[in-house]
C-alpha positions in Angstrom: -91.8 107.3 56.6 -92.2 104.0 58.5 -94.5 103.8 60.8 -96.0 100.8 62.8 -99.6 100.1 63.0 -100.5 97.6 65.6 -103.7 96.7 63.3 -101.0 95.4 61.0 -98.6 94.0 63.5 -101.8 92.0 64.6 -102.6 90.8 60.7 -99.2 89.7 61.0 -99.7 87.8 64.1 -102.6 85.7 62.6 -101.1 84.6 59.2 -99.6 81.2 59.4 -96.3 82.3 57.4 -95.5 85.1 59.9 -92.0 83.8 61.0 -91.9 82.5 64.9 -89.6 85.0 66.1 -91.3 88.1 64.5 -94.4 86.6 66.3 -92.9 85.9 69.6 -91.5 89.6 69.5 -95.0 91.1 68.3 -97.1 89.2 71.2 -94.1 90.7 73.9 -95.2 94.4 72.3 -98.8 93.6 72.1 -98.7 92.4 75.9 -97.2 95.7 76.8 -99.9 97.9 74.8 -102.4 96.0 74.1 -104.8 97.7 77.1 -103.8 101.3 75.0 -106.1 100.8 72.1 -104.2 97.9 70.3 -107.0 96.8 68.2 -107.8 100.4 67.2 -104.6 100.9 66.1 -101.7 102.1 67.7 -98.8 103.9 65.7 -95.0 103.4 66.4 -92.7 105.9 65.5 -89.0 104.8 65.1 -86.8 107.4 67.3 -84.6 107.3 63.8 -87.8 108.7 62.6 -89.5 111.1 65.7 -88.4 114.2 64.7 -89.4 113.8 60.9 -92.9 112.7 62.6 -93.0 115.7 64.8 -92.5 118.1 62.1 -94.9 116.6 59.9 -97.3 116.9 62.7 -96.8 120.2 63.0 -97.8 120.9 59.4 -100.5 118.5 59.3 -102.2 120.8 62.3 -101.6 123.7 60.1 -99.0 125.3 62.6 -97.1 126.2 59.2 -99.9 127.5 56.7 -98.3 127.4 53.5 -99.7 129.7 51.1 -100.0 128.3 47.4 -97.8 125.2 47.8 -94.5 127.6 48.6 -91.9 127.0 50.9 -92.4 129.0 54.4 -89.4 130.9 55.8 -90.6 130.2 59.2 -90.0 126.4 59.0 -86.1 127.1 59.1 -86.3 129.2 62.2 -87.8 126.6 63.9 -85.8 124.6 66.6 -87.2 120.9 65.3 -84.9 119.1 68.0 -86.9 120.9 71.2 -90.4 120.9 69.3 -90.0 116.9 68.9 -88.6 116.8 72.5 -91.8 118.9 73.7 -93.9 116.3 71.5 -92.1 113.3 73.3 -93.8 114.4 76.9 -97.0 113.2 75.7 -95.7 110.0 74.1 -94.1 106.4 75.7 -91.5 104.7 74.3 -91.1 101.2 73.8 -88.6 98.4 72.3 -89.3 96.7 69.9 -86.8 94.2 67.6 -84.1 96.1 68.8 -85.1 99.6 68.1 -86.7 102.0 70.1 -90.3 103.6 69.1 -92.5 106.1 70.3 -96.2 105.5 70.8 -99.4 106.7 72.6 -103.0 105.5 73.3 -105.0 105.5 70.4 
């Protein structure tokens, strides 16, 4: 999964072989988030992405236990497309090189 890390964004932004126009594009999203938590890193989540991310999340918080590395019935009952819309409340969205990504303060 690809995910954006403004920590990395802002490596990118201070080595000299960065090209101009990925700068120029990484200052305009850095000037939008930067008061968010920029330099203690900031993830964006392509929407191509999101709902991968949410479900993911959902494991990681152990909403799915999985006993002994099996698969868990309940995962294919679940409606992925409204829990990742529920999860998208508490996130912004933002453009950035012509996609659209979803991110919250650190």
């Amino acid at each position: 999964m690809s995910i954006l890390d403004s920590r990395d964004l802002e490596e990118e932004l201070n080595n000299p072989d960065t090209d101009e126009e990925r700068k120029k594009t990484i200052k305009e999203l850095k000037k939008e988030t930067e008061n968010y938590g920029w330099e203690h890193g900031i993830f964006f989540v392509s929407e191509y992405e999101w709902e991968d991310y949410c479900r993911e999340t959902a494991q990681d918080c152990g909403y799915l236990e999985r006993y002994n590395d099996t698969f868990n019935p309940l995962e294919s009952c679940i409606d992925w497309d409204k829990w990742s819309d529920l999860m998208a409340m508490d996130y912004d969205q933002v453009e950035f090189e012509g996609k659209t990504y979803y991110w919250r303060e650190a």
